[in-house]
KEDO-705751 format. One line per 4 residues: number of its first residue (from 1); for each residue z, y, x of N, C-alpha, C. Coordinates in steps of 0.1 Angstrom, whole numbers. Layout:
N
NUM> Z,Y,X,Z,Y,X,Z,Y,X | ...
END
This chain:
452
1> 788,1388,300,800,1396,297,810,1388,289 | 824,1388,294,835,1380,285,845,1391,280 | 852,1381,269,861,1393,261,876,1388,275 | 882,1400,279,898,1393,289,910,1400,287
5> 920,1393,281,934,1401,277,938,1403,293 | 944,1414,294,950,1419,308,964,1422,303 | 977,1415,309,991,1418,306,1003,1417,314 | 1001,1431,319,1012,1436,331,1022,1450,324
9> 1037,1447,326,1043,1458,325,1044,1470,332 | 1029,1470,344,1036,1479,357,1022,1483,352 | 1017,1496,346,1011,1507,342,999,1508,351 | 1004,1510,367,989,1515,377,986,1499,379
13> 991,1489,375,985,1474,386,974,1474,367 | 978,1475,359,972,1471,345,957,1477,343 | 960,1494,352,949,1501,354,939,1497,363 | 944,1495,375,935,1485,384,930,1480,377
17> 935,1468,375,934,1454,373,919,1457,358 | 923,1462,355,910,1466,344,900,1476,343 | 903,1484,356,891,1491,362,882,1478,370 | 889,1470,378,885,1459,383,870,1453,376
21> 880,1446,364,870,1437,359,863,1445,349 | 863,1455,346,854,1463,340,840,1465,344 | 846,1471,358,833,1469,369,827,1454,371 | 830,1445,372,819,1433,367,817,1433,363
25> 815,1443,349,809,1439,339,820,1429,325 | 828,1427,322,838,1420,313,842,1436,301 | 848,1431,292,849,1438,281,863,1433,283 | 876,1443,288,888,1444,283,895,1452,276
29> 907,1444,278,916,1444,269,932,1446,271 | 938,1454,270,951,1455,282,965,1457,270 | 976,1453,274,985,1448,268,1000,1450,278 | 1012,1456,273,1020,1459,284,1027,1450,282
33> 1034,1440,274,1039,1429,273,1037,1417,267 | 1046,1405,270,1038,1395,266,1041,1397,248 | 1050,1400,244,1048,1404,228,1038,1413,220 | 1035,1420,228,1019,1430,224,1005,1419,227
37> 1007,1416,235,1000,1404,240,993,1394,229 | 1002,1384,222,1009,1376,217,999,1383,204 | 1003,1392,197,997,1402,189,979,1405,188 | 977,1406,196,961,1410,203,958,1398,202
41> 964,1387,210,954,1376,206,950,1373,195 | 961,1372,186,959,1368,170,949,1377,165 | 948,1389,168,936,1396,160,925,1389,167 | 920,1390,183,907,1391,180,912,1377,198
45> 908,1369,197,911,1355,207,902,1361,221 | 908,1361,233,896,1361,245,891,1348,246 | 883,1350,260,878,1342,265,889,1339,281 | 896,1346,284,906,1344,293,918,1353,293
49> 925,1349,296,940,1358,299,945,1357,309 | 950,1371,317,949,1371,333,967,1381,329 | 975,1375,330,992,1378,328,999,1379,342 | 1008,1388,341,1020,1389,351,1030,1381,352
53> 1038,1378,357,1044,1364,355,1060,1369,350 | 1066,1379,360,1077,1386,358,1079,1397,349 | 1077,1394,335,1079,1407,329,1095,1408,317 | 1092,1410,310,1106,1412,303,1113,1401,296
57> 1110,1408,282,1114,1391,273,1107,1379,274 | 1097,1384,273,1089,1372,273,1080,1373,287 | 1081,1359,295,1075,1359,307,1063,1358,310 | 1056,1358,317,1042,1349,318,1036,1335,314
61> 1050,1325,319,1048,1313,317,1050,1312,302 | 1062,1319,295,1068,1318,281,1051,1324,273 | 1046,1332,281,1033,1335,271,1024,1325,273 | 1024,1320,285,1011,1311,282,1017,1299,276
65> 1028,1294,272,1032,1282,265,1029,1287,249 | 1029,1302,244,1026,1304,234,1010,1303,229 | 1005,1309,239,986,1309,238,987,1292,240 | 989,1283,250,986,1267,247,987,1262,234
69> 996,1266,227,1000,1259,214,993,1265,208 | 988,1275,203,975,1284,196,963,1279,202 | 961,1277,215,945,1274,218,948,1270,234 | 948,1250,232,954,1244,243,941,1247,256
73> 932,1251,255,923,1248,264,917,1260,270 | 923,1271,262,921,1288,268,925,1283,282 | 918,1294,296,925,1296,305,934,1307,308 | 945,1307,314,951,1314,316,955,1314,331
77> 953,1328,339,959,1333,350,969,1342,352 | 980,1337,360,995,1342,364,991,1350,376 | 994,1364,376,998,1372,388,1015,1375,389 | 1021,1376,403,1032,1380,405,1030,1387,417
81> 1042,1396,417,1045,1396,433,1056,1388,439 | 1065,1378,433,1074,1373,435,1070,1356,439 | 1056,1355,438,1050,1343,444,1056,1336,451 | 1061,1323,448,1068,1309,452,1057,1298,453
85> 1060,1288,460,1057,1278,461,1058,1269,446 | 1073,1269,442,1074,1266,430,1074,1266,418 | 1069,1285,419,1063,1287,409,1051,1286,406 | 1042,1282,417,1027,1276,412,1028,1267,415
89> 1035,1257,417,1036,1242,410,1042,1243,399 | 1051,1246,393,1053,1244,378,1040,1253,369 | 1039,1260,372,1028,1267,367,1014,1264,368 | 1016,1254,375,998,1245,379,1004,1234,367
93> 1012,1225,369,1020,1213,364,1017,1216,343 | 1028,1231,344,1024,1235,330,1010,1236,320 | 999,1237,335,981,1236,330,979,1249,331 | 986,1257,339,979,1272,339,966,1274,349
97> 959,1278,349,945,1278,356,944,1282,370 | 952,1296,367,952,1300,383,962,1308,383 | 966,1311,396,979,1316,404,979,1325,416 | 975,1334,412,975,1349,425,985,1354,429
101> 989,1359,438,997,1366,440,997,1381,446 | 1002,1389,441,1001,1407,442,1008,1408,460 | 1000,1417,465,988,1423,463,977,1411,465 | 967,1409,457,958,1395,452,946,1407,459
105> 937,1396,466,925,1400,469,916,1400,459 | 907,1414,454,898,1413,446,889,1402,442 | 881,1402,457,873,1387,460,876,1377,451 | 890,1372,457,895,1361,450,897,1362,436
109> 901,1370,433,904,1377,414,892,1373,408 | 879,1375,412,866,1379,404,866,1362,407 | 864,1351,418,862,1340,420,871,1333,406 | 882,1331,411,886,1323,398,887,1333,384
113> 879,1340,376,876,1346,366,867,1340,363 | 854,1338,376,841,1334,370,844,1321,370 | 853,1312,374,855,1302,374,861,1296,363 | 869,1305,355,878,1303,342,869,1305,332
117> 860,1315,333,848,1314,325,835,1306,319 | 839,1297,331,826,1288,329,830,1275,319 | 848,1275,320,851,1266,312,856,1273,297 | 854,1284,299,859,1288,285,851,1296,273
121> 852,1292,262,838,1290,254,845,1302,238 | 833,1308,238,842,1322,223,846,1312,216 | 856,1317,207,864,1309,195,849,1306,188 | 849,1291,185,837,1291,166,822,1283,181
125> 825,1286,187,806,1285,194,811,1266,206 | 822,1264,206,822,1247,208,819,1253,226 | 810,1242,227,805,1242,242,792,1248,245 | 790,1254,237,774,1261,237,771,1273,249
129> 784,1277,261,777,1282,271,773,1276,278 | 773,1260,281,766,1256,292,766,1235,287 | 755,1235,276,759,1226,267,758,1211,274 | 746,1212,289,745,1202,293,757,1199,302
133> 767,1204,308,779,1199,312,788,1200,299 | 791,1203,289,803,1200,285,812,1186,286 | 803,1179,285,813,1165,284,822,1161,299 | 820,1172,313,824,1173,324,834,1184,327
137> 841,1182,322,854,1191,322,857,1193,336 | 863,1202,343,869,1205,357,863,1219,361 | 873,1224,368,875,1234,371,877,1240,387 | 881,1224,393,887,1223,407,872,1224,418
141> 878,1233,430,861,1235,437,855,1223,441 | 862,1210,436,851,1195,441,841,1196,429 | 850,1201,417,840,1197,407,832,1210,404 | 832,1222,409,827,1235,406,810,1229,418
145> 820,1226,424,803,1222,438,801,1213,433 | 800,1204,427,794,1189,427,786,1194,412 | 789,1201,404,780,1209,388,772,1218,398 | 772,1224,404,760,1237,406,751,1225,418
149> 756,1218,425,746,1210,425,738,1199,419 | 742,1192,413,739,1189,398,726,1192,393 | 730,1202,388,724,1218,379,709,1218,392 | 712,1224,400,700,1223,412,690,1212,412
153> 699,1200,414,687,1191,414,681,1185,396 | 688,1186,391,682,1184,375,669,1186,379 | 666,1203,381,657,1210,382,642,1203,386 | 647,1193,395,637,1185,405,632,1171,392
157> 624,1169,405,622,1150,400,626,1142,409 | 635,1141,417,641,1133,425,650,1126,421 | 651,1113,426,658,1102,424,676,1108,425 | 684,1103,419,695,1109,420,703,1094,422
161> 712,1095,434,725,1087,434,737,1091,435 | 748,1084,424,757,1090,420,773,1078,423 | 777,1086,436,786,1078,440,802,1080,430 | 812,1072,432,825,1070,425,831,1060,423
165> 845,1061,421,853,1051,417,848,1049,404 | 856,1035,403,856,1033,382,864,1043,378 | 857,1052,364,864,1058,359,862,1072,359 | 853,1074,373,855,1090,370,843,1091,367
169> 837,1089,358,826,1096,348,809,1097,355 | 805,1083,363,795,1083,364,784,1082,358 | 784,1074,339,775,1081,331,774,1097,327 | 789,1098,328,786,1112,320,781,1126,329
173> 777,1121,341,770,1134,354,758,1127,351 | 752,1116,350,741,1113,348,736,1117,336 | 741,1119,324,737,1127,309,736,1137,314 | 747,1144,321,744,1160,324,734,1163,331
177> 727,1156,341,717,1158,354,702,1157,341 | 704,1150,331,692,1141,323,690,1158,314 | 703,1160,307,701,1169,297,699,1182,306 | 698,1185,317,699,1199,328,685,1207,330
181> 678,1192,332,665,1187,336,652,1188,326 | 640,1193,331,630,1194,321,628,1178,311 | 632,1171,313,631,1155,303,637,1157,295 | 648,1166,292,659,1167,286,654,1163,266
185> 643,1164,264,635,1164,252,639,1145,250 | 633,1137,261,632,1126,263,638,1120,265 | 638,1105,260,647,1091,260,660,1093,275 | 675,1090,275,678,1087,279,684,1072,282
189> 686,1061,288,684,1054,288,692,1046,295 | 701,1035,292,718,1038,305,714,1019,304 | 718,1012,319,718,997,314,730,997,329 | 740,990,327,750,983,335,745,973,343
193> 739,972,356,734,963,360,740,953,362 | 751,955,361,765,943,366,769,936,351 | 770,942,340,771,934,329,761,925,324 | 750,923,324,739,911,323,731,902,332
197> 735,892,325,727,876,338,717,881,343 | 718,873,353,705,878,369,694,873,361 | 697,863,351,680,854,343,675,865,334 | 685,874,330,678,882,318,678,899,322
201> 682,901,336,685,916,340,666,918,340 | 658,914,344,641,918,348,638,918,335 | 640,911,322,631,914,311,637,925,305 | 653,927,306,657,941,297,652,952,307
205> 652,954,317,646,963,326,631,967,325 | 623,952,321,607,958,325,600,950,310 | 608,940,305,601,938,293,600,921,295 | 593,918,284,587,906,283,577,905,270
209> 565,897,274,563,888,266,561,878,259 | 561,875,245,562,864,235,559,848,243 | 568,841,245,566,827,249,564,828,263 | 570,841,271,570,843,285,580,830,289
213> 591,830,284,597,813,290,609,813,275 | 615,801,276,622,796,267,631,805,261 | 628,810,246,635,819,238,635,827,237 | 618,831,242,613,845,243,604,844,235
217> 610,848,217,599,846,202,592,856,203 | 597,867,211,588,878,204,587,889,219 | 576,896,214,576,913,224,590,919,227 | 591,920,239,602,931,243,595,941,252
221> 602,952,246,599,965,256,602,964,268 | 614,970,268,624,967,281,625,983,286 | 639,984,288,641,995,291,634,1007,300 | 627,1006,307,614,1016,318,608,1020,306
225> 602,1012,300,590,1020,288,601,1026,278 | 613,1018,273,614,1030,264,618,1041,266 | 623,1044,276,626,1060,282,618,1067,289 | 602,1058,287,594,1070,292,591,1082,289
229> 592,1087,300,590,1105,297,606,1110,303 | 614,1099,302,625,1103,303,634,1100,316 | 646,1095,316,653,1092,323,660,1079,320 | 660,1072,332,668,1060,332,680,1061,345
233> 693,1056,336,701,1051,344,704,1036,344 | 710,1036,361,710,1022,368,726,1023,370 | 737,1015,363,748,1016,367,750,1007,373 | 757,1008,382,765,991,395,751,990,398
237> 743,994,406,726,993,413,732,983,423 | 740,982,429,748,977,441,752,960,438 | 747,959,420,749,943,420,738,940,417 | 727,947,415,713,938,412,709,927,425
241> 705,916,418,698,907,431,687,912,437 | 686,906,455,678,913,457,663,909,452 | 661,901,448,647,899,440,645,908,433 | 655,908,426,648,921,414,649,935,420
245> 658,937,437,654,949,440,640,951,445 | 640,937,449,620,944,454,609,946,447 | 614,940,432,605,942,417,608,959,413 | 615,963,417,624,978,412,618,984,423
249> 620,984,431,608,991,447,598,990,440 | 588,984,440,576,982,434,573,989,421 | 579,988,415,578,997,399,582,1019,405 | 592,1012,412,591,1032,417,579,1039,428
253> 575,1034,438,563,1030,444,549,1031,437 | 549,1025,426,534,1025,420,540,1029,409 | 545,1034,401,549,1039,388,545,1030,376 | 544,1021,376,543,1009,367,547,999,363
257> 553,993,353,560,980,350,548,970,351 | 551,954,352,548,947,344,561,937,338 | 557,937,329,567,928,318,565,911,320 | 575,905,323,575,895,326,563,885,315
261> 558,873,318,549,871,310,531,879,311 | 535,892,315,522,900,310,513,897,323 | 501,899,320,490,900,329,485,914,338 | 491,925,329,485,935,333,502,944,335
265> 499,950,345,508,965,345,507,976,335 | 515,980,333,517,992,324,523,1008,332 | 515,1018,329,520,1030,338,535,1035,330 | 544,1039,332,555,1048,335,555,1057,339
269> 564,1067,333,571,1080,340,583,1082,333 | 591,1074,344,607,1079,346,611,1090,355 | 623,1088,353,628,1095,363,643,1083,365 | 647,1077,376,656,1072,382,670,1074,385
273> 683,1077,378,696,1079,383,705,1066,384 | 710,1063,398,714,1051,400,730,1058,405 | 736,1041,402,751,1048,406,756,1036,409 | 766,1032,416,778,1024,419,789,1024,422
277> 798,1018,420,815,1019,430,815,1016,444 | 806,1003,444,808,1000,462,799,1007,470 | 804,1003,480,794,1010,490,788,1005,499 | 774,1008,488,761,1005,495,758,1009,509
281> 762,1013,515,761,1013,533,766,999,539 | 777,994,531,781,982,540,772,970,531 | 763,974,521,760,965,513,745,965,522 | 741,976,528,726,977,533,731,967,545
285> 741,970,554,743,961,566,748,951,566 | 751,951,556,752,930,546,745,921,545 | 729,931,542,718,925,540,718,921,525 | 725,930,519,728,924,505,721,938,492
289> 716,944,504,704,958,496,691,961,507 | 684,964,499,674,963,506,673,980,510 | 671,984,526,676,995,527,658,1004,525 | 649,996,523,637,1010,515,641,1013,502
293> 645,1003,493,652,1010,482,662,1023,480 | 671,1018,489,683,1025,492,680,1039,492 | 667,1043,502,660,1050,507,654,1062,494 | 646,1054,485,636,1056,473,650,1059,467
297> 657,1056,460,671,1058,453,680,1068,457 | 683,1068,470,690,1083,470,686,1093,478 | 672,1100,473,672,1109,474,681,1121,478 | 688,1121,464,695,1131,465,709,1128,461
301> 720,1126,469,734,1120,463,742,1133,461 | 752,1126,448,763,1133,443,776,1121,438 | 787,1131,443,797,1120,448,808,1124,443 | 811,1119,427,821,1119,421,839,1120,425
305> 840,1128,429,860,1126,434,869,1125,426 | 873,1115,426,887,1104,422,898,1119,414 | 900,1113,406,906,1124,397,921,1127,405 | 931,1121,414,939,1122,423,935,1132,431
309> 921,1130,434,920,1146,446,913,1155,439 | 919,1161,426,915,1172,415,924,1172,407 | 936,1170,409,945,1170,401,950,1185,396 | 944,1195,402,944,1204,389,936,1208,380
313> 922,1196,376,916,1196,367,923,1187,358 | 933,1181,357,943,1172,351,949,1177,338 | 953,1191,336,957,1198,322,949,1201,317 | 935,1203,322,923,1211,311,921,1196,306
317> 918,1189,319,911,1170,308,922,1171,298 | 935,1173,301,943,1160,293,944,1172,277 | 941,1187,279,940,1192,269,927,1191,259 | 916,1190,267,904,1182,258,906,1170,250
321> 909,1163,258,910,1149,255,920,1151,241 | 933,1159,241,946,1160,230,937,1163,218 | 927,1178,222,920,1182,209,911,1176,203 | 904,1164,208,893,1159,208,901,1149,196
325> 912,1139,203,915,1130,199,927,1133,184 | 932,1149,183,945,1156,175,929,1154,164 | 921,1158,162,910,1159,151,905,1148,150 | 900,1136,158,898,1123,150,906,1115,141
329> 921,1119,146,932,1110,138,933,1120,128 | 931,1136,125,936,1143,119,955,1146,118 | 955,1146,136,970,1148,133,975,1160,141 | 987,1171,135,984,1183,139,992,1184,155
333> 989,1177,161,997,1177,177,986,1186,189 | 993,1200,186,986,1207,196,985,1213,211 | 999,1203,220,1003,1206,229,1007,1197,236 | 1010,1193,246,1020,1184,254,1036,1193,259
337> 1043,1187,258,1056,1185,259,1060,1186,278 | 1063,1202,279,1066,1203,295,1067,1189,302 | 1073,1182,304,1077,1172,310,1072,1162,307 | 1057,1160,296,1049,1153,296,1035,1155,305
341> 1034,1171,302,1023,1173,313,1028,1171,325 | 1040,1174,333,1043,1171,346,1041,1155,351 | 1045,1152,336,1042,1135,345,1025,1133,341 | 1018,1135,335,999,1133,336,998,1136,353
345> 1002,1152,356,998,1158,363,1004,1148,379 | 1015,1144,377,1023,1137,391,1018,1122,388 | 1011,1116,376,1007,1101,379,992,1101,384 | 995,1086,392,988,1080,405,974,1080,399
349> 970,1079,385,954,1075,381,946,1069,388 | 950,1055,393,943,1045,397,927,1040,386 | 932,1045,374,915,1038,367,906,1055,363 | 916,1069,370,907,1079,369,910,1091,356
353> 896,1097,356,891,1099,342,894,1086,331 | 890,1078,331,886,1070,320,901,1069,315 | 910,1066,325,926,1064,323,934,1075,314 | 933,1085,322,937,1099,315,933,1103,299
357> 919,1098,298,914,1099,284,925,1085,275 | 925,1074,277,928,1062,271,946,1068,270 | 952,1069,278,966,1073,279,971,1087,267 | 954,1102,272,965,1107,261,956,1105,245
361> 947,1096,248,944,1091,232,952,1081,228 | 961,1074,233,973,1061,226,986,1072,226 | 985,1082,234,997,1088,231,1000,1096,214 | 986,1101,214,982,1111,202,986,1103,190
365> 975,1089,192,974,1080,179,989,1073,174 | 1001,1073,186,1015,1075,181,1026,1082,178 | 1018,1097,179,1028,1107,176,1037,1109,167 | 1042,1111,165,1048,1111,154,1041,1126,141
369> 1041,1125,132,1029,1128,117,1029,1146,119 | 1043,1146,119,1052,1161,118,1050,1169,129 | 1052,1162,146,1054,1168,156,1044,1174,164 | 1042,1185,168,1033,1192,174,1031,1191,189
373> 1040,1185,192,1040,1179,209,1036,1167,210 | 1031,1162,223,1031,1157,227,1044,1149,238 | 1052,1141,236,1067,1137,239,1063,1130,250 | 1073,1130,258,1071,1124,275,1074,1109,271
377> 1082,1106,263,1083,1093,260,1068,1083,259 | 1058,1092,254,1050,1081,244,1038,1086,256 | 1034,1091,267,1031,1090,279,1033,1081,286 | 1049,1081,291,1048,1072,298,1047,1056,295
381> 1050,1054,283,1045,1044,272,1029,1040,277 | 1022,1049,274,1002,1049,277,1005,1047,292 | 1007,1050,301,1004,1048,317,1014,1034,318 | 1021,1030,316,1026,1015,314,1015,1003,306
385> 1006,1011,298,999,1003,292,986,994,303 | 982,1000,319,972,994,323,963,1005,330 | 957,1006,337,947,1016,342,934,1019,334 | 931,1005,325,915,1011,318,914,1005,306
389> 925,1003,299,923,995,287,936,1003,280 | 937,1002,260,946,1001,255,954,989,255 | 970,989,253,973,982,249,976,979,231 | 975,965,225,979,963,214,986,975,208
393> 986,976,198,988,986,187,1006,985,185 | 1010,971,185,1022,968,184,1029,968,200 | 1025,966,210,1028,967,225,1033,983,226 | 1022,989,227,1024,1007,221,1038,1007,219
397> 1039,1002,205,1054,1009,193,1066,1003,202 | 1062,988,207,1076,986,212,1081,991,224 | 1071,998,231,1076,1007,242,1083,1018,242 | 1071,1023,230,1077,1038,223,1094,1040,220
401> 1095,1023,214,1107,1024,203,1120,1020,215 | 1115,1014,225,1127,1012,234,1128,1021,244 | 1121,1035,247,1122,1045,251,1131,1056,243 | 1128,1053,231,1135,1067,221,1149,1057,220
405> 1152,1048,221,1167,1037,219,1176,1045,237 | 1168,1046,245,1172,1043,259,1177,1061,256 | 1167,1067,257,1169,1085,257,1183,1087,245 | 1184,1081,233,1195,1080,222,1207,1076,229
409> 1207,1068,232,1217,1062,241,1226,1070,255 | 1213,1073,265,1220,1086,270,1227,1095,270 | 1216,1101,255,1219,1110,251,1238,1111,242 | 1240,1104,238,1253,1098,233,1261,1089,241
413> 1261,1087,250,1267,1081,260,1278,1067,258 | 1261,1062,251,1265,1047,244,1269,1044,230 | 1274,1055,230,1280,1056,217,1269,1050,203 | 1271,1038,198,1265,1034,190,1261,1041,174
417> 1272,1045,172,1277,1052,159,1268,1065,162 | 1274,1075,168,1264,1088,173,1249,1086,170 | 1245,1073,180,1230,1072,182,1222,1068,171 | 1230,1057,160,1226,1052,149,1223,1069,139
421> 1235,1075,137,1232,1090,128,1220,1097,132 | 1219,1095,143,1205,1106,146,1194,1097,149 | 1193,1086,149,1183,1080,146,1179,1073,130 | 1190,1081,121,1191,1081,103,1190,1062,104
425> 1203,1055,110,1198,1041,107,1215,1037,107 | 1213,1028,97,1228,1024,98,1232,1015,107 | 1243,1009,113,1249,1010,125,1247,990,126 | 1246,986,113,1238,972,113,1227,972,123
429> 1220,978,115,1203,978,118,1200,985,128 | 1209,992,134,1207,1000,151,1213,987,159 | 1215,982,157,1224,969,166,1212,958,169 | 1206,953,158,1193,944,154,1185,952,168
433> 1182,967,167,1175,977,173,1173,971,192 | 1186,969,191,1194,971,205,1192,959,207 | 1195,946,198,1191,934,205,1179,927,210 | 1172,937,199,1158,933,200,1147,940,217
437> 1155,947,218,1149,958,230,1158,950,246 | 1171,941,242,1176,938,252,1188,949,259 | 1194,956,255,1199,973,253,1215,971,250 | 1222,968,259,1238,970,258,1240,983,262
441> 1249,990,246,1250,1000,244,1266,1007,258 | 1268,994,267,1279,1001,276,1274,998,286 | 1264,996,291,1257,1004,301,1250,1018,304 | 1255,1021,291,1253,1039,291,1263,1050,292
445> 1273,1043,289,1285,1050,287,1288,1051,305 | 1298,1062,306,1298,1068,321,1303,1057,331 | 1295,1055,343,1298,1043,350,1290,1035,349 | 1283,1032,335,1279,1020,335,1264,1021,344
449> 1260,1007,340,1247,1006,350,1232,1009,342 | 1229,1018,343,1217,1025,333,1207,1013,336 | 1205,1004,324,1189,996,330,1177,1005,331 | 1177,1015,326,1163,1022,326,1163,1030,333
END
């Protein structure tokens, strides 16, 4: 049962609409405008808000830009009967959840409810309805199917492989599948198979012993034993040599290590989640995997989608990510800036998830102290910066600062004097500004040739 604000000015759709979800079972809540609205939330917060889009003063979209800035990660759903094209693109663009249109099929109503539900959590209780996905934000039906299956095979002991590009969060479905799963008590256990030498990938994997070969002083475990009982991940499986894949067959096959050096085998009980970017189908007919492994390994596949073909899970990430990252720095920025979510939402994310996090965490960590937005400037700043890295701290500022010179400029139409006042700098030291950035102030003025 969820708590749901209902907010239509048309009397019999409000009665519906909350006879509706009553009968599911939900605890509402009904409101005839978005200013009564607005009001109700502040007393007592839902778990969703399902609004009309066309109502008086205040609109649907004008309310949910109010509920964002109070609670960026609420979902909110827009009904109209005046349904556009454009208006559920700006209204997807703005991070609103969903978009029906009157007369809206029940079916569908209750679908994305239960679907806005699963990401939305009572005020005070964090992620605690469904604790083993929280770190997997999305909402979009690739990522609704790819968690209930997930969720399914956790259940099991089967080997799990876990396909994707760089970036879209193939540790973090393998924590989820680990924590889902009866192991969930026990060792999880993550090693990058592609980040360590082919000489030392078999001892961190299965161990070694003391004076097993040169610079080996002491006992090593090696990762199989320490997460016994538990779960091991295999990340980039697709670069292990194949030597060591037939040592890896062998250990899953008989359930036992032996540690390089040792005489004797040791029993195990893992459980196995392997993952890569490439693709192991052309790697099996390469001859560059050995296809019984392949076999023993994926069991059961799940196949991470490129954050491009889920791009309306794009406002919920990029509003986690804001709150996650607005409370580490301790700074009070609790929204994005229209025209900054449009551009998250319209860029290419060639490095994914991992990008989207990195972009709106360098955007945050330069916000300005005062401002509660998030500024399109210091966006597109972060997506200039790289697909999977920060840039320099000082790279950042000088993008920042030749962005807000360029928009001043514009905005004053060259005018040096204008731009210097409102940027509180005297008309010296706005000049320095301008040389430094490469920035002639009469290429803004009308005519001229805009470099930017």
């Amino acid at each position: 049962m969820a708590e749901l604000l209902l907010v239509d000015d048309d009397p019999d759709i409000l009665k519906l609409l909350a006879m509706r979800l009553a009968t599911a079972g939900h605890r509402v809540r009904t409101a005839d405008s978005g200013e009564q609205a607005l009001v109700m939330f502040q007393a007592q917060r839902p778990q969703l808000v399902i609004t009309d889009l066309k109502m008086g003063a205040m609109d649907g979209l004008a309310l949910f830009d109010e509920i964002q800035r109070r609670a960026p990660t609420l979902p909110v759903i827009v009904l109209t009967a005046h349904g556009t094209i454009p208006d559920a693109v700006d209204a997807t663009r703005r991070g609103v959840f969903g978009f029906l249109t009157k007369p809206f099929d029940g079916k569908a109503l209750l679908e994305q409810v239960e679907q806005a539900l699963r990401l939305s959590v009572p005020a005070g209780q964090g992620a605690a309805l469904e604790p083993w996905r929280a770190e997997l934000v999305g909402a979009s039906p690739a990522m609704q199917e790819l968690l209930e299956r997930a969720r399914l095979v956790a259940a099991s002991e089967a080997s799990v492989f876990i396909a994707g590009a760089s970036g879209t969060g193939k540790e973090l479905l393998a924590r989820a599948v680990h924590r889902a799963s009866p192991r969930a008590g026990k060792p999880f256990v993550a090693i990058n198979c592609a980040a360590i030498p082919e000489h030392l990938l078999e001892s961190e994997l299965f161990g070694h012993r003391k004076g097993a070969f040169t610079g080996a002083a002491y006992h090593h475990t090696g990762l199989f034993l320490e997460a016994d009982g538990g779960t091991v991940f295999l990340d980039e499986i697709g670069d292990m040599p194949l030597a060591l894949q037939a040592k890896l067959l062998r250990v899953l096959q008989e359930r036992q290590v032996r540690p390089v050096g040792a005489t004797q085998a040791v029993p195990v009980d893992v459980r196995v989640v392997s993952a890569t970017h490439r693709n192991l189908e052309e790697l099996l007919q390469g001859g560059q995997f050995r296809e019984d492994l392949y076999y023993r390994l994926n069991v059961v596949s799940l196949h991470l989608p490129a954050l491009a073909e889920r791009r309306e899970d794009i406002p919920l990430l990029a509003n986690h990510f804001l709150q996650k990252t607005a409370a580490r720095y301790g700074k009070p920025v609790t929204a994005f800036a229209p025209e900054a979510m449009e551009a998250l939402v319209t860029a290419p994310w060639p490095g994914n998830v991992r990008q989207l996090q990195n972009a709106v965490e360098q955007a945050v960590a330069l916000a300005p102290v005062g401002g509660g937005l998030v500024p399109l400037a210091l966006i597109q700043g972060a997506l200039r910066s790289g697909d999977n890295a920060f840039t320099s701290l000082d790279e950042a500022k000088k993008a920042f600062e030749r962005d807000y010179l360029v928009r001043l400029l514009r905005l004053t139409e060259g005018s040096v004097s204008q731009a210097a006042r409102l940027a509180q700098r005297n008309r010296t030291e706005f000049y320095k500004l301008l040389e430094r950035h490469q920035l002639e102030p009469g290429q803004f003025k009308p005519g001229g040739a805009d470099p930017a």
